[in-house]
mmCIF file as gemmi writes it, N, C-alpha and C atoms, coordinates in Angstrom:
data_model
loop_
_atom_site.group_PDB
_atom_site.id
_atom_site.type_symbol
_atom_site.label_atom_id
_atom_site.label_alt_id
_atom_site.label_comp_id
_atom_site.label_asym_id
_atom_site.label_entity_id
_atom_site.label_seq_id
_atom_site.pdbx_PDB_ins_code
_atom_site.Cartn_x
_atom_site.Cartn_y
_atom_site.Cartn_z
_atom_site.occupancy
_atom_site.B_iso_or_equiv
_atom_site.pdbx_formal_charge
_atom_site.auth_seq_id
_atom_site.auth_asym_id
_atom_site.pdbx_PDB_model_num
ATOM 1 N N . UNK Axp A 1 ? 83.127 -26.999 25.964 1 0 ? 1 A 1
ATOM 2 C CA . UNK Axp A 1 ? 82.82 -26.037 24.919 1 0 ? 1 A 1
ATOM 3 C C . UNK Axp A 1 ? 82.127 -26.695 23.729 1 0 ? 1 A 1
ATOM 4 N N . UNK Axp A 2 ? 82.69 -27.866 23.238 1 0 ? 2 A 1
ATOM 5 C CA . UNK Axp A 2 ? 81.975 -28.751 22.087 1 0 ? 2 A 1
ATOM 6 C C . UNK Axp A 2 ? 79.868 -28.441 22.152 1 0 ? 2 A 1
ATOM 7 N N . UNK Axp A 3 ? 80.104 -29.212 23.548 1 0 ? 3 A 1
ATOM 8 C CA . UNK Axp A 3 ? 78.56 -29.345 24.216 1 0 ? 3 A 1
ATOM 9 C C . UNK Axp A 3 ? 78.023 -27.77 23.897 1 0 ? 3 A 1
ATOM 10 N N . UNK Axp A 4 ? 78.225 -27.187 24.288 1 0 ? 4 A 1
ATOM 11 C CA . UNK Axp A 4 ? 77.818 -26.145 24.295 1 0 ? 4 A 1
ATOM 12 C C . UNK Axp A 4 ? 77.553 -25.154 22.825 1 0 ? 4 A 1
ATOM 13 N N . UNK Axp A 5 ? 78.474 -25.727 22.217 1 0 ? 5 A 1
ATOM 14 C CA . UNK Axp A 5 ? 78.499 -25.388 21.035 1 0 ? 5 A 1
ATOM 15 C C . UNK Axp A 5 ? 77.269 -26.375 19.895 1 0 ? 5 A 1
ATOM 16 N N . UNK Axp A 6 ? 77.371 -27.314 20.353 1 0 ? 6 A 1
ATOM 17 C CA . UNK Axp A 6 ? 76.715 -28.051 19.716 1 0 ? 6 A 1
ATOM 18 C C . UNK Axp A 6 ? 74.875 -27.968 19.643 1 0 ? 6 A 1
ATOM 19 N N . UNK Axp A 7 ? 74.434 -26.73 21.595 1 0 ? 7 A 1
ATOM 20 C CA . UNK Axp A 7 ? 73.16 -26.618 21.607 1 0 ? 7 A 1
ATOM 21 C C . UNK Axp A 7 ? 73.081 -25.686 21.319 1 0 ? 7 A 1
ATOM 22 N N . UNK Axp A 8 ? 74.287 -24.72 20.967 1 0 ? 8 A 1
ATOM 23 C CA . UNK Axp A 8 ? 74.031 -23.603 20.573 1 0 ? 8 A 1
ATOM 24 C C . UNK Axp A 8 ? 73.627 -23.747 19.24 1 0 ? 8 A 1
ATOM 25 N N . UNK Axp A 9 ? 74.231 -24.387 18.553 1 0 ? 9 A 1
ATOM 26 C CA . UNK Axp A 9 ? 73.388 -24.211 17.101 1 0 ? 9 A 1
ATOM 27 C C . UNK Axp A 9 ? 72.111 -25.088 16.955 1 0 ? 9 A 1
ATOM 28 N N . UNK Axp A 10 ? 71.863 -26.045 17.428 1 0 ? 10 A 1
ATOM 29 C CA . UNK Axp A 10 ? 70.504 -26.772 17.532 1 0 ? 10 A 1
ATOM 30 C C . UNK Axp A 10 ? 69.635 -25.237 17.768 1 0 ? 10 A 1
ATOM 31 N N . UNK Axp A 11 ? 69.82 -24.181 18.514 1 0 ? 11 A 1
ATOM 32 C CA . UNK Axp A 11 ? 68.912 -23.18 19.111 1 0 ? 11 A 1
ATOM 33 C C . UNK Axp A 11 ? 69.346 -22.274 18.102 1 0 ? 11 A 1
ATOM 34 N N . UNK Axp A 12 ? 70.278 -21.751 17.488 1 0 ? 12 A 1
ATOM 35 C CA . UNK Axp A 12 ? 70.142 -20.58 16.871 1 0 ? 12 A 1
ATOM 36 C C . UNK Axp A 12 ? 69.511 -20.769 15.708 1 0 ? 12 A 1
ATOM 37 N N . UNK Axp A 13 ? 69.693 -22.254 15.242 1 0 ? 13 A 1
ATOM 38 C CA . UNK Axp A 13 ? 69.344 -22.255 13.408 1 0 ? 13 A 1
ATOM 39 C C . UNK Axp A 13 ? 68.273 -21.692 13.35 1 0 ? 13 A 1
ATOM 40 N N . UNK Axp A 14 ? 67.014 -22.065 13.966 1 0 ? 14 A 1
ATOM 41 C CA . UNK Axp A 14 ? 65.57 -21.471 14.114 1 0 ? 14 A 1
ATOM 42 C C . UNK Axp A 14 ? 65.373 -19.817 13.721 1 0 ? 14 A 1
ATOM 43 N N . UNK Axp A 15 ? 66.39 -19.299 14.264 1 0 ? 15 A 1
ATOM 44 C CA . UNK Axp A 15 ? 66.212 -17.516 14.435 1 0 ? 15 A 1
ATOM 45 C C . UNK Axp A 15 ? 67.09 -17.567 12.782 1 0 ? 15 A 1
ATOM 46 N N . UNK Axp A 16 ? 68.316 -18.079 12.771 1 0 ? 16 A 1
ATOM 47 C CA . UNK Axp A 16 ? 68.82 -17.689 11.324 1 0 ? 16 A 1
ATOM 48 C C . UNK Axp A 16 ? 67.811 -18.083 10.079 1 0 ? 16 A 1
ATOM 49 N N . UNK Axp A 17 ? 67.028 -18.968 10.002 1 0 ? 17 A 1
ATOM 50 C CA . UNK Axp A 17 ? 65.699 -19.106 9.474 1 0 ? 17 A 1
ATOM 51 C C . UNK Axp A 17 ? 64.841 -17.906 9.525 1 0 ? 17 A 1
ATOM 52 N N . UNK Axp A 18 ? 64.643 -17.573 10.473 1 0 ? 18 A 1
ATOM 53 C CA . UNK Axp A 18 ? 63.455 -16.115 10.798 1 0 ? 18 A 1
ATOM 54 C C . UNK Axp A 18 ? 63.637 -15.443 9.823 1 0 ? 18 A 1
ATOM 55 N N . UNK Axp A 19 ? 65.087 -14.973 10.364 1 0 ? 19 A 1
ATOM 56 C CA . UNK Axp A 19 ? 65.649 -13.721 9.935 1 0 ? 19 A 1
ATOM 57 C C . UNK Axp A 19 ? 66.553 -13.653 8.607 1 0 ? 19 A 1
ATOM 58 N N . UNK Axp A 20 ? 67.066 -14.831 7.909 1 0 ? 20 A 1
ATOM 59 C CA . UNK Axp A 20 ? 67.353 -15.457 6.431 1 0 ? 20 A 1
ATOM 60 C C . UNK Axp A 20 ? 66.106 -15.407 5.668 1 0 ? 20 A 1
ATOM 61 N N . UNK Axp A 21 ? 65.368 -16.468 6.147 1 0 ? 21 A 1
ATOM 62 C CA . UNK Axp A 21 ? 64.539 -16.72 4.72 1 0 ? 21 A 1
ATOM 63 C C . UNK Axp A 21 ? 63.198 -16.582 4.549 1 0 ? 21 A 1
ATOM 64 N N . UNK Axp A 22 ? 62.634 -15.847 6.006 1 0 ? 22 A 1
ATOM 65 C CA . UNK Axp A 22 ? 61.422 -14.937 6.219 1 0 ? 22 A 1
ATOM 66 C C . UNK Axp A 22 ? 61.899 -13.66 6.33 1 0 ? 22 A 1
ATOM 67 N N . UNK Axp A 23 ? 62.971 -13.238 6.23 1 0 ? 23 A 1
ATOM 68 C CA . UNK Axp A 23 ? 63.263 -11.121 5.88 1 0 ? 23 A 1
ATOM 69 C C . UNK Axp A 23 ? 63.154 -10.789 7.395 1 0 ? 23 A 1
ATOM 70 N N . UNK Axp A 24 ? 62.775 -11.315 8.31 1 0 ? 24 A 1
ATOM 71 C CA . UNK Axp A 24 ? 62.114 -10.294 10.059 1 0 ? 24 A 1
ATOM 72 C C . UNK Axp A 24 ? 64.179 -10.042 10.35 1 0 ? 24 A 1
ATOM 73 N N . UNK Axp A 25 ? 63.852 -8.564 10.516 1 0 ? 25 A 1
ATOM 74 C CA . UNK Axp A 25 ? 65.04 -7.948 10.87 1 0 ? 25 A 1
ATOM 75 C C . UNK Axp A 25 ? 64.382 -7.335 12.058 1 0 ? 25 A 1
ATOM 76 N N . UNK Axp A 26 ? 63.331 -6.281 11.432 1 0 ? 26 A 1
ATOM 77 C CA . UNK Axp A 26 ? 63.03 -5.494 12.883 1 0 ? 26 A 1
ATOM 78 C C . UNK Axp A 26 ? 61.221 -5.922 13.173 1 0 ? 26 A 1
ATOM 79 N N . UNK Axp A 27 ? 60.832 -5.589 14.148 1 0 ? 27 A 1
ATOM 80 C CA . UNK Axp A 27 ? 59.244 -5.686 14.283 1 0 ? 27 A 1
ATOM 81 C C . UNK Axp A 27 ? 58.953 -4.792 13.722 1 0 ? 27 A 1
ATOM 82 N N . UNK Axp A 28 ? 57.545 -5.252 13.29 1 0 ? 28 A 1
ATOM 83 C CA . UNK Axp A 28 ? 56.786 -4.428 12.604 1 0 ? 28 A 1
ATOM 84 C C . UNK Axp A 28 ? 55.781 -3.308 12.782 1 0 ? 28 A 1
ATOM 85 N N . UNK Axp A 29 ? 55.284 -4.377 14.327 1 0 ? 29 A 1
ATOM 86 C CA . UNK Axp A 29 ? 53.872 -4.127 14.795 1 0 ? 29 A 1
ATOM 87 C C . UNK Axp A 29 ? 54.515 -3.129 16.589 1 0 ? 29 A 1
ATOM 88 N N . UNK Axp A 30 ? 53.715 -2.189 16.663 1 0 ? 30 A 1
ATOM 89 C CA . UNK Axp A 30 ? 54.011 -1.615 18.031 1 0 ? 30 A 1
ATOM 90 C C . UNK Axp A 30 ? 52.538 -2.167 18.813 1 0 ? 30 A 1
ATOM 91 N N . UNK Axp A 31 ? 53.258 -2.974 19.672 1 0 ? 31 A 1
ATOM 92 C CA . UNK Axp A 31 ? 52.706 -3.951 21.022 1 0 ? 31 A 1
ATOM 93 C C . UNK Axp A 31 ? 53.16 -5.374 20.639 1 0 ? 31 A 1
ATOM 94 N N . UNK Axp A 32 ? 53.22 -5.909 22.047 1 0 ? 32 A 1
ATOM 95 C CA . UNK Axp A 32 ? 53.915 -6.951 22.497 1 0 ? 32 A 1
ATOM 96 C C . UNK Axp A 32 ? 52.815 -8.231 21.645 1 0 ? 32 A 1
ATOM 97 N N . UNK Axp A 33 ? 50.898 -8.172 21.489 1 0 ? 33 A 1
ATOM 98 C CA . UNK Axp A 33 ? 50.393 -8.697 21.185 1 0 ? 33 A 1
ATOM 99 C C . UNK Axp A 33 ? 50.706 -9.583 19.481 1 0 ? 33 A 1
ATOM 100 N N . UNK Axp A 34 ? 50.661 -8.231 18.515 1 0 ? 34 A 1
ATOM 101 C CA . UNK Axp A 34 ? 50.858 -8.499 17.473 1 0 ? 34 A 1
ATOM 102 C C . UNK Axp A 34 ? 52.232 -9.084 16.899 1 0 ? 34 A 1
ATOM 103 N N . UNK Axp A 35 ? 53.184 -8.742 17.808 1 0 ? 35 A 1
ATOM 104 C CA . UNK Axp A 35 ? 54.662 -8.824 17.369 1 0 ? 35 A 1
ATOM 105 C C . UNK Axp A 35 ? 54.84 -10.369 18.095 1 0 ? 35 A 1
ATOM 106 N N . UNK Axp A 36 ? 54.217 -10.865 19.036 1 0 ? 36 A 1
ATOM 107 C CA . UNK Axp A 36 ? 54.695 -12.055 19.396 1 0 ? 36 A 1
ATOM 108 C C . UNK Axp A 36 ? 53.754 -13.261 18.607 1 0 ? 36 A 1
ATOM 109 N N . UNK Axp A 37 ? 52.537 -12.353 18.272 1 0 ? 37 A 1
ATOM 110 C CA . UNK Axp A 37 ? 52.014 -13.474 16.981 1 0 ? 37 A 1
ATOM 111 C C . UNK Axp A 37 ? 52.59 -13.446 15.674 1 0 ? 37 A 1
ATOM 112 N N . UNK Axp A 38 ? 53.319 -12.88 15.204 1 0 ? 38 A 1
ATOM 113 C CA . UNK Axp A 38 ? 53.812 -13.039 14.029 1 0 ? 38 A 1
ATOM 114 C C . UNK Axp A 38 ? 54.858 -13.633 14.023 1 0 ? 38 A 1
ATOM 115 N N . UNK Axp A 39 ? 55.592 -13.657 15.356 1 0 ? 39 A 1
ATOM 116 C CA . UNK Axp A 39 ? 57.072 -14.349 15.63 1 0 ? 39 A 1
ATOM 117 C C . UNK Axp A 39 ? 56.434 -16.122 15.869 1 0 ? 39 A 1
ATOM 118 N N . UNK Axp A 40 ? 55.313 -16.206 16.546 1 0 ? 40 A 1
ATOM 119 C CA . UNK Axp A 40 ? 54.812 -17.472 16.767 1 0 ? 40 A 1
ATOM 120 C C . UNK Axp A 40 ? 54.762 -17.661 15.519 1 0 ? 40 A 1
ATOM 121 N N . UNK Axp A 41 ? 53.893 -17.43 14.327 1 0 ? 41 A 1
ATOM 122 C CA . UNK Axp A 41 ? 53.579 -17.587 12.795 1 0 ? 41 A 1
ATOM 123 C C . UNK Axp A 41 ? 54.853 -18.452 12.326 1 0 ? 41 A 1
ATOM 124 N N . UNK Axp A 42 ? 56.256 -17.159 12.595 1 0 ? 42 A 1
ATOM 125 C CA . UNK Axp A 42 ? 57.353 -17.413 11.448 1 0 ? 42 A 1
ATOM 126 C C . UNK Axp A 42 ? 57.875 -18.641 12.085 1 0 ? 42 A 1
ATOM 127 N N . UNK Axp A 43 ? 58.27 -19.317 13.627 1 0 ? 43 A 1
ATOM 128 C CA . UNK Axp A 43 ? 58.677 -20.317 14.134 1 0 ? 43 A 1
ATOM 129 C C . UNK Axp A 43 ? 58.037 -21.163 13.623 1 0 ? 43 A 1
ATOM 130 N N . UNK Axp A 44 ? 56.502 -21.378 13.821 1 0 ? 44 A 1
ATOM 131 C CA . UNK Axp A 44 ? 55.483 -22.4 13.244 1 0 ? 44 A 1
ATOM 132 C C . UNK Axp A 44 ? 56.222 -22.538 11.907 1 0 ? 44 A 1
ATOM 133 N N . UNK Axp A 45 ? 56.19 -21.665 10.566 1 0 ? 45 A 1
ATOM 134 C CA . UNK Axp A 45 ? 56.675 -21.695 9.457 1 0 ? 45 A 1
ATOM 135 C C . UNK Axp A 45 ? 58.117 -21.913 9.476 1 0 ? 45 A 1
ATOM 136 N N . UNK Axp A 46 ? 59.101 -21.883 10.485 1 0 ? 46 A 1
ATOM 137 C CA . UNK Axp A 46 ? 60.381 -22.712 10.28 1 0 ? 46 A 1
ATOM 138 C C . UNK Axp A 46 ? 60.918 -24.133 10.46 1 0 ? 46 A 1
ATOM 139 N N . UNK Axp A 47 ? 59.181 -24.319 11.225 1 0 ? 47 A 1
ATOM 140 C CA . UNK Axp A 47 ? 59.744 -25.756 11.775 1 0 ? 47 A 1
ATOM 141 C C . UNK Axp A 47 ? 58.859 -26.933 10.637 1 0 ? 47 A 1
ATOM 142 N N . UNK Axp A 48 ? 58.22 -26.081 10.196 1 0 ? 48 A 1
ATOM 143 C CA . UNK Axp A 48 ? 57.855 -26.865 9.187 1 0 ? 48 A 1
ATOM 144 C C . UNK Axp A 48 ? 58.966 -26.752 7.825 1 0 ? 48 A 1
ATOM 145 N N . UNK Axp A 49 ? 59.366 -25.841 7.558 1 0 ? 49 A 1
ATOM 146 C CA . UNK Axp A 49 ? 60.63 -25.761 6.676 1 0 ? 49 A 1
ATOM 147 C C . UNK Axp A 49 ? 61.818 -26.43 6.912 1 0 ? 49 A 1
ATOM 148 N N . UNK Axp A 50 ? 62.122 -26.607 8.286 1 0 ? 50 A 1
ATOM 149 C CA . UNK Axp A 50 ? 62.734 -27.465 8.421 1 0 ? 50 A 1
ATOM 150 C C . UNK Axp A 50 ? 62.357 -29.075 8.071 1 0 ? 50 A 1
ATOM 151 N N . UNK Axp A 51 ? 61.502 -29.759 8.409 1 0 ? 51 A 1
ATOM 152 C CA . UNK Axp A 51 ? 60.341 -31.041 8.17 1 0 ? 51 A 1
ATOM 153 C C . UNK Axp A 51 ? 59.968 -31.117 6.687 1 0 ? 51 A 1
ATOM 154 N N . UNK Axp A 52 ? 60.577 -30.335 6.196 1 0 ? 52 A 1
ATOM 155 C CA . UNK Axp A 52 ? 59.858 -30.162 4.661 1 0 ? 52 A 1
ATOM 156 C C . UNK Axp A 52 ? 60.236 -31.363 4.26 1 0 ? 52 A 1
ATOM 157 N N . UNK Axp A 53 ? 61.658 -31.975 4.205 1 0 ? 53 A 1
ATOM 158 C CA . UNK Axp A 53 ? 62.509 -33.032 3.402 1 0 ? 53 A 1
ATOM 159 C C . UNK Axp A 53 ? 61.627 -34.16 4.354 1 0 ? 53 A 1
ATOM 160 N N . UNK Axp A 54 ? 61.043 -34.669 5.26 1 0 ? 54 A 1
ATOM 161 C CA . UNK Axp A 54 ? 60.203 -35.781 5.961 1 0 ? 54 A 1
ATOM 162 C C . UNK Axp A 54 ? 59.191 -35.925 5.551 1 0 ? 54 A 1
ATOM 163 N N . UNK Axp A 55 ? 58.695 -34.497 5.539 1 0 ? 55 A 1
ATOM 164 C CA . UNK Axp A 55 ? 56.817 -34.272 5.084 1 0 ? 55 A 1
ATOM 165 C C . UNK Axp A 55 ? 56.678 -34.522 3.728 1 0 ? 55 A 1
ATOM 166 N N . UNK Axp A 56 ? 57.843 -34.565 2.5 1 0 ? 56 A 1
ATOM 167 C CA . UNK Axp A 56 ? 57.382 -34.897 1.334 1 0 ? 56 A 1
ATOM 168 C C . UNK Axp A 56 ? 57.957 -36.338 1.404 1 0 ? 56 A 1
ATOM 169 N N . UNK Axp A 57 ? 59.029 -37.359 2.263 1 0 ? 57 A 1
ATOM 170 C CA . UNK Axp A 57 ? 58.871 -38.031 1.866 1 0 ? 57 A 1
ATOM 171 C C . UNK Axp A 57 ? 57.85 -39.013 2.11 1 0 ? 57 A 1
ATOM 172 N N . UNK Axp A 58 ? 57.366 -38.796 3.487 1 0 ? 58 A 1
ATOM 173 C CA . UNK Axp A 58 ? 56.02 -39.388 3.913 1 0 ? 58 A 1
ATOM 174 C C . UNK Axp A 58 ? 54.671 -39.175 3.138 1 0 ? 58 A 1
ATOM 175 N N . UNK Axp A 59 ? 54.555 -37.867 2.528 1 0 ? 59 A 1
ATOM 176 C CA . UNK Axp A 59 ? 53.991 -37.878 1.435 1 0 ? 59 A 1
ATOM 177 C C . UNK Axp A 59 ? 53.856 -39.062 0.244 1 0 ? 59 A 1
ATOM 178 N N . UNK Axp A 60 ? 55.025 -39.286 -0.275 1 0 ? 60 A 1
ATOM 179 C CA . UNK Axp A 60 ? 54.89 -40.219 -1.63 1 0 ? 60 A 1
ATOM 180 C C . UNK Axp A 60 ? 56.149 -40.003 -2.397 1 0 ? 60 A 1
């Protein structure tokens, strides 16, 4: 159970990001096209939010 628990949150934090601190509760867009590019967008934009604390210190 530990294990399991342990990939479970490695995998959920991503979506509690989405849906925390980008607002996506429901889709917006009707079709599969637009709604899976904006979900690509907000992942792209979590995983860099996540990297934020690396990317500035590699920065300077």
């Amino acid at each position: 159970e530990k294990l399991k628990a342990s990939i479970r949150a490695k995998v959920e934090h991503p979506f509690r990001l989405v849906k925390q601190q980008f607002g996506y509760a429901k889709v917006r867009y009707r079709g599969l096209v637009k709604n899976t590019a904006r979900l690509t967008m907000l992942f792209a934009l979590g995983n860099l939010w996540m990297a934020r604390r690396q990317l500035m210190e590699a920065q300077g």
